[in-house]
C-alpha positions as CSV (number, residue, x, y, z in Angstrom):
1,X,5.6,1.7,23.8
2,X,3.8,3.4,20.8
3,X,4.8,6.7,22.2
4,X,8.6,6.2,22.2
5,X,8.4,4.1,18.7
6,X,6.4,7.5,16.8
7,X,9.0,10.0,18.2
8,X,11.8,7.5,17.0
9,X,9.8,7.4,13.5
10,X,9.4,10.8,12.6
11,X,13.5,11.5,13.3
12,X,14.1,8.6,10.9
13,X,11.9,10.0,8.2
14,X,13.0,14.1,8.9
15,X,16.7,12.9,7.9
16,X,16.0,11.0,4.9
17,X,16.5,13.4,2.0
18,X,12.6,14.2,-0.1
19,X,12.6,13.9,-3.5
20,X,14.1,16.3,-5.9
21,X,11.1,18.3,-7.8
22,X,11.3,18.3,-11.4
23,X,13.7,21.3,-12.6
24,X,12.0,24.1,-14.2
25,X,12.2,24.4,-17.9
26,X,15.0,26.0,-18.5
27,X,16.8,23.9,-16.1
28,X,15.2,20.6,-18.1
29,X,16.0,22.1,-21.5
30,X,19.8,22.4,-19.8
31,X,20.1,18.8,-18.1
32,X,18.2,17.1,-21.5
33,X,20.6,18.6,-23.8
34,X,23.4,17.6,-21.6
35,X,22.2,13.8,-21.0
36,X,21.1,13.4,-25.4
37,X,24.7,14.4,-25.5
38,X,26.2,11.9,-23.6
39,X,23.7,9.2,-24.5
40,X,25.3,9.8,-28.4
41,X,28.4,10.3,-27.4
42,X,28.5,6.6,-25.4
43,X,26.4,4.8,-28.4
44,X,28.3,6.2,-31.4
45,X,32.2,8.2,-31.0
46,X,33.1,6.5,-27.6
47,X,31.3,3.0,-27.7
48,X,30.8,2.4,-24.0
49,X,27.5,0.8,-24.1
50,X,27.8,0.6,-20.2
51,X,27.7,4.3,-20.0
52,X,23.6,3.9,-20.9
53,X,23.0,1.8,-17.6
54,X,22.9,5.5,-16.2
55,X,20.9,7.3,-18.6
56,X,18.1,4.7,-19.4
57,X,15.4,3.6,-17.7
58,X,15.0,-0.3,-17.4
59,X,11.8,-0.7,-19.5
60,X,13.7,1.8,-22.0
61,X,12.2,1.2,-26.1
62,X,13.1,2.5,-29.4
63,X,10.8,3.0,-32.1
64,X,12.8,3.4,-35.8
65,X,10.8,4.1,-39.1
66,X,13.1,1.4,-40.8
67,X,13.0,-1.5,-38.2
68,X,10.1,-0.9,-35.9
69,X,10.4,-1.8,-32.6
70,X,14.1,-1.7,-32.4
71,X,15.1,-1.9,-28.8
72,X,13.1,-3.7,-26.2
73,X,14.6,-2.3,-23.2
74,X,17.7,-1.3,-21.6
75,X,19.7,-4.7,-21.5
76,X,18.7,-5.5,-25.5
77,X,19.9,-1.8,-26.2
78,X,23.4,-2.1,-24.4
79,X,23.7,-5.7,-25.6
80,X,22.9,-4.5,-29.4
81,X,25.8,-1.9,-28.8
82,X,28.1,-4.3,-27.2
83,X,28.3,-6.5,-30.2
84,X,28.4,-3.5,-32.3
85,X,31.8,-1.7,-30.4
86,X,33.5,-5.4,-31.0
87,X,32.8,-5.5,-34.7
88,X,34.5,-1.7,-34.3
89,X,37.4,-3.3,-32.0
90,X,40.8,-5.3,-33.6
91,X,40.3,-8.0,-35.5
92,X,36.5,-7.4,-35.6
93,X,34.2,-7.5,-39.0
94,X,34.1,-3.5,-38.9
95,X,37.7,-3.0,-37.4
96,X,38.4,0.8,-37.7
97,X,34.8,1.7,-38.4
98,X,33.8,5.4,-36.6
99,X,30.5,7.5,-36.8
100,X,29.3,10.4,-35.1
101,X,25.7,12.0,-34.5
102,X,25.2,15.7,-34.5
103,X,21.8,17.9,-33.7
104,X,21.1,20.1,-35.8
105,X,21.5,23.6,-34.0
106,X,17.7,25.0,-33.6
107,X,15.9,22.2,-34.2
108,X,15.5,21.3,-30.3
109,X,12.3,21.9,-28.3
110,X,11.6,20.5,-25.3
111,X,8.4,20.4,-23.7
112,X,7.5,19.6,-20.2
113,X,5.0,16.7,-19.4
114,X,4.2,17.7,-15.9
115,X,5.8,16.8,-12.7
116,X,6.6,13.5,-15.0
117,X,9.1,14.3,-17.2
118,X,9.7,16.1,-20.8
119,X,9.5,15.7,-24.1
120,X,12.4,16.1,-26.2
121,X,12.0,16.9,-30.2
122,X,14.4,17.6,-32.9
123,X,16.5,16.5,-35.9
124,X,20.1,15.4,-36.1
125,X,22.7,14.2,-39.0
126,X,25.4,11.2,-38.9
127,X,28.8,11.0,-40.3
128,X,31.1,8.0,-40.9
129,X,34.9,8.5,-40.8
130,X,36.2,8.5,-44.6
131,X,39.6,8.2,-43.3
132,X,42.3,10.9,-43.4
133,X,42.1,11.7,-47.1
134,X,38.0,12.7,-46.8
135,X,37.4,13.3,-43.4
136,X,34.2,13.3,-41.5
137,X,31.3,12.4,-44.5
138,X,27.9,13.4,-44.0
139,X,25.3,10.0,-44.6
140,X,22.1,11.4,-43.5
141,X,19.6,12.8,-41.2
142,X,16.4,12.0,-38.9
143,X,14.4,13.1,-36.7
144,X,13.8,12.3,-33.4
145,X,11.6,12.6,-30.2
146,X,13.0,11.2,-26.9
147,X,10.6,11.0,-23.8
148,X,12.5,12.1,-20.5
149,X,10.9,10.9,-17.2
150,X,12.1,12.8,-13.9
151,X,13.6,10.4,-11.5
152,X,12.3,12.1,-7.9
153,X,14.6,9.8,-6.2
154,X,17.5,10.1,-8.3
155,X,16.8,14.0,-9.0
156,X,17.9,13.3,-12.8
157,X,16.0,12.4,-16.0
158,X,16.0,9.3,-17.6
159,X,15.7,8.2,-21.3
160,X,12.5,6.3,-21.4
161,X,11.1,6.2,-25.1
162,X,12.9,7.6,-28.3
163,X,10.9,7.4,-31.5
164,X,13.6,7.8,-34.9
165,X,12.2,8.4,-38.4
166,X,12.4,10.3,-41.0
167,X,16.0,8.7,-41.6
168,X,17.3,9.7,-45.5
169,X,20.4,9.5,-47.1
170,X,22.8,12.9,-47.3
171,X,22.4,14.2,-50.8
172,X,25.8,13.6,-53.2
173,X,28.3,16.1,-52.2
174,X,29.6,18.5,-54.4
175,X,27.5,17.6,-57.1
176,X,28.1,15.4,-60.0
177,X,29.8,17.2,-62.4
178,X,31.2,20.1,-59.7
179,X,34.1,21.8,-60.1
180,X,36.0,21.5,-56.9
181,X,39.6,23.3,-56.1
């Protein structure tokens, strides 16, 4: 019997697909930049907080230097943004309200952390919508460093820490006192 089970066995296992190896570094600097975009891009301009289930890990956490431990995991994250796009929505305490996160060009480094995953560093700055008179207005900057762990299975990365600090406030712009056309 065992020697019609182990032929059987090893058929099975030589069609199932092996995991994906991590990329190589340009290939993770690529995918990292692409998935940081659309990780902002779901949080803050297009509020689809469901759009994270796919770039998160479960047991994902966020670290900020003004609230500490600000996300617990995944499910707290994309219920914090939930509530958040329906304060945005009609009729909702922040109707209207838009913002937007943009890295700062050069300030990205990515580092691989083995055949686990990457590190991402770099800085970025956030605007608020001043409505059609003012346009997109600058409110600050941070810094940031995302940890990226390579899914083998899923031959992606997903977002599995992000530290945020160094948050400050844009400086007044123009000037007090500047002359402006």
């Amino acid at each position: 019997m065992f020697s019609f089970v182990l032929p059987l066995l090893a058929q099975t296992a030589a069609l199932e697909p092996a995991p994906a190896p991590i990329p190589d570094l340009e290939e993770l600097r690529t995918e990292i930049v692409a998935r940081d975009s659309a990780l902002f891009w779901a949080a803050f301009e297009d509020c689809d907080p469901a759009a994270l289930q796919d770039l998160l890990t479960e047991d994902f956490r966020m670290l900020h230097d003004l609230g500490g431990l600000a996300v617990t995991d995944r499910a707290n994250f994309i219920a914090i943004l939930e509530e958040q796009c329906a304060a945005r929505g009609p009729g909702g305490e922040n109707e209207g309200y838009s913002n937007r996160r943009l890295s700062v060009p050069a300030s990205r480094i990515v580092r691989p952390l083995g055949d686990w995953g990457a590190l991402e560093e770099g800085a970025h700055i956030f605007f608020e919508w001043g409505g059609a008179d003012r346009g997109w207005v600058m409110t600050g900057g941070a810094r940031y460093i995302h940890v990226w762990r390579w899914m083998p299975e899923e031959g992606r990365l997903r977002l599995t820490e992000s530290l945020s600090y160094d948050h400050a406030a844009a400086a007044e712009y123009p000037p007090a006192g500047a002359q402006v056309p």
